[in-house]
C-alpha positions in Angstrom: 123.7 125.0 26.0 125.0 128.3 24.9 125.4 127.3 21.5 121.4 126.8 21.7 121.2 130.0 23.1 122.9 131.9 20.6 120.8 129.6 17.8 117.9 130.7 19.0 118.9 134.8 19.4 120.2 134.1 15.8 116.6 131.9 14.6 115.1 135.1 15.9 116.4 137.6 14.7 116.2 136.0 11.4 112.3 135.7 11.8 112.4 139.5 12.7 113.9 140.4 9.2 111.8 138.2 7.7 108.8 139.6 9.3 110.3 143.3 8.0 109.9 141.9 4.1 107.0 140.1 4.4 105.5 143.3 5.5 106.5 145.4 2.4 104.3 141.9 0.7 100.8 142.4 -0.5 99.7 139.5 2.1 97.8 135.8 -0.3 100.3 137.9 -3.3 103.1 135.1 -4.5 105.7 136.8 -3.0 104.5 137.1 0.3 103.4 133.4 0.4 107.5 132.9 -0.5 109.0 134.8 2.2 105.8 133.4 4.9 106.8 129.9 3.9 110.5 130.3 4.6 109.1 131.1 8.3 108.8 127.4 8.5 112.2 125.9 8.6 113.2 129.1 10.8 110.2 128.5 13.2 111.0 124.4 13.2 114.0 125.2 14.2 113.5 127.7 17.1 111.4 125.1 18.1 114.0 122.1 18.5 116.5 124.6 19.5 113.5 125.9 23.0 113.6 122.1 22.9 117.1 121.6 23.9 117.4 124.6 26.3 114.1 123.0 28.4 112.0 126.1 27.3 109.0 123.6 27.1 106.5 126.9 26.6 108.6 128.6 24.1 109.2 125.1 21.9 105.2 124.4 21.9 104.3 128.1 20.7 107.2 128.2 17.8 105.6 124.3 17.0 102.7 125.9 16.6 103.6 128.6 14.1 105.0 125.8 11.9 101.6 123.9 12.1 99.7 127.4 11.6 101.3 127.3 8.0 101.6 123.7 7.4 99.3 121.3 9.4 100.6 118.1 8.7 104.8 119.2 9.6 105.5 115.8 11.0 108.4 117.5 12.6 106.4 120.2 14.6 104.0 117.8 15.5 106.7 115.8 16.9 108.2 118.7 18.4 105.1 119.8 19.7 103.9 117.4 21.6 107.4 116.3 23.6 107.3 120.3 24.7 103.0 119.5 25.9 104.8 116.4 27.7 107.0 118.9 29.0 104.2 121.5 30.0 102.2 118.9 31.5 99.4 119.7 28.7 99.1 115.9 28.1 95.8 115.6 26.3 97.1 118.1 24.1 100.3 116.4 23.3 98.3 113.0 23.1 96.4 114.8 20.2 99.0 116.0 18.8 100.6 112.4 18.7 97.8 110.8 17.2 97.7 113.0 14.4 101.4 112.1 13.7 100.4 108.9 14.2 97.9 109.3 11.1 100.9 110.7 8.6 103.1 107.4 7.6 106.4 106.0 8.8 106.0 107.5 12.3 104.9 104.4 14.6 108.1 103.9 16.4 108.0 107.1 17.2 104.7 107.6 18.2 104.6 104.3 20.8 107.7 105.9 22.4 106.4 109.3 22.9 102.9 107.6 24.1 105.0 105.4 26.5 106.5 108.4 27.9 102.9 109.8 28.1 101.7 107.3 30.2 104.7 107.5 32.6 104.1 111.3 33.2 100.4 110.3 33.4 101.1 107.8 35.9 103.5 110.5 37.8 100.5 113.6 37.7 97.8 111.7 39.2 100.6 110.2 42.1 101.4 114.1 42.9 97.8 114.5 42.7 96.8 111.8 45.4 100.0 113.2 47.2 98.5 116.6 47.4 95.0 115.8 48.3 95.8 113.1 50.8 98.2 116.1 52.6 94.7 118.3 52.9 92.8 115.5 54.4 95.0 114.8 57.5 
């Protein structure tokens, strides 16, 4: 766990650097489309590193930032929807599943992840009846 901890001060404050030369960048200029695509790997791996720690909100947002620059990161999507599942945002992560689902060689993965999806479905709507059927007594 603290090796994931110190990955992630070290992912951002890489990302921080970054950020300081893409800012000297005329922004759509070839150089600053370099440096903004080397944000990817960083941000993918923030992402897996949140993962790891259990920082479900933190993984989704870093996911994000890779899909922000490259839509079809396989990776990100993956990454992004086991932190939703994580959040409890599970339309969102069943979107983001089926879009993996679309790019090829993912369908393994993608029918374990909905599995999962369905289990915590199944679980939300039993704390749901839980709850309600407490306020009725």
């Amino acid at each position: 766990m603290k090796k994931f901890e110190e990955a992630i001060d070290k992912y951002r404050e890489a990302l921080g650097r970054l950020d300081t030369l893409i800012l000297r960048e005329k922004p759509g200029e070839p150089e600053w489309e370099a440096l903004d695509r080397k944000n990817i790997s960083l941000y993918s791996n923030l992402s897996q590193c949140y993962l790891n720690v259990g920082n479900m909100y933190e993984a989704a947002e870093t996911a994000s930032e890779v899909l922000s620059r490259d839509p079809d990161n396989e990776k990100a999507l993956y990454r992004r929807a086991r932190a939703r599942i994580g959040c409890w945002q599970l339309d969102e992560a069943e979107e983001d599943l089926k879009k993996l689902a679309l790019l090829p060689n993912n369908e393994s993965l993608v029918k374990t992840e909905m599995a999962v999806l369905a289990q915590k479905r199944i679980e939300l709507a039993e704390s749901k009846k839980k709850t309600y059927s407490k306020m009725f007594k």
